[in-house]
C-alpha positions in Angstrom: -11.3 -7.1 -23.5 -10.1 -4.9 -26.5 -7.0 -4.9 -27.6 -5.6 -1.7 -29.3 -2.0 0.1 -30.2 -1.0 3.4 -29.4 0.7 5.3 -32.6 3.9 4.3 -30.7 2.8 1.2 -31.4 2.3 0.6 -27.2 -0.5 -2.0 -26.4 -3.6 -0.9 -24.5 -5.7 -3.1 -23.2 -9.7 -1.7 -22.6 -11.7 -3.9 -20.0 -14.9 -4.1 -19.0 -15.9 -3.0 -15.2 -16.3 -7.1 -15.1 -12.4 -7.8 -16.3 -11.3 -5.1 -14.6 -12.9 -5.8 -11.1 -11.3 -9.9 -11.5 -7.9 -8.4 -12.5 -8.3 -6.5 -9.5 -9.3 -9.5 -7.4 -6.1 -11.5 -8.8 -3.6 -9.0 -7.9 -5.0 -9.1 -4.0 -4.9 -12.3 -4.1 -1.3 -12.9 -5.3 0.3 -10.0 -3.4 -1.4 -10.2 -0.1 -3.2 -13.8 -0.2 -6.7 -11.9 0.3 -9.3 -11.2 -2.0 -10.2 -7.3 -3.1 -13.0 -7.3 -1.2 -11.2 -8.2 1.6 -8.5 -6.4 1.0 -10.3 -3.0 0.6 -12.1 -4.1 3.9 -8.8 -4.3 5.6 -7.3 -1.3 3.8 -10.5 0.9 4.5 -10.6 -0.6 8.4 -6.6 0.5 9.0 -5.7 -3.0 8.9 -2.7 -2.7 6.4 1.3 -2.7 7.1 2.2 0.1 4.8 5.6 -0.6 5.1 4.6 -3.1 2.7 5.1 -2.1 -1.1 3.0 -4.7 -2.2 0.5 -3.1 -0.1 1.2 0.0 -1.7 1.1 -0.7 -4.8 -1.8 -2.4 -5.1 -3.9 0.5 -3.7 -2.5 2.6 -6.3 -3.6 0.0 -8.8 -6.9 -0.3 -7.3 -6.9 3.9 -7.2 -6.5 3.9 -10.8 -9.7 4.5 -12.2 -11.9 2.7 -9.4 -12.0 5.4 -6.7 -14.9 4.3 -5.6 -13.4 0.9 -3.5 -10.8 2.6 -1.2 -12.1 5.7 0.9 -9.9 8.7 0.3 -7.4 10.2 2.2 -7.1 13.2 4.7 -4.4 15.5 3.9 -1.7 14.2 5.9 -1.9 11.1 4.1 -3.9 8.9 6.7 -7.1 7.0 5.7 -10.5 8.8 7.5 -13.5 6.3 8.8 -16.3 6.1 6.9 
């Protein structure tokens, strides 16, 4: 992990796919109790309550810069099978 400031002086933290990926795993695990890998199963499988914000937000974080975990979605907003 790096550690650098913005000239703003806002923190920005560069992790490795490695970090990143456990970060990942972390957040499933405290917001839904499930670890990413099965928590992308679940998302990816139409599993999810999307009621739920913690859902929700954590496939936004998982989105950011890791597209390749979550399948993408059709145009009305639904996920599409594999």
């Amino acid at each position: 992990m790096n550690l650098t400031h913005t000239d703003a002086g806002t923190p920005v933290l560069d992790l490795t796919e490695a970090e990143y990926r456990d970060f990942l795993d972390a957040q499933a695990r405290e917001r839904v109790g499930v670890s990413l890998e099965e928590f992308v199963r679940q998302v990816n499988a139409g599993e999810v309550d999307w009621d739920d914000p913690e859902v929700f937000s954590l496939v936004g974080l998982i989105g950011v810069g890791d597209g390749f975990l979550i399948r993408s979605a059709s145009a009305n907003g639904h996920r599409q099978p594999a």
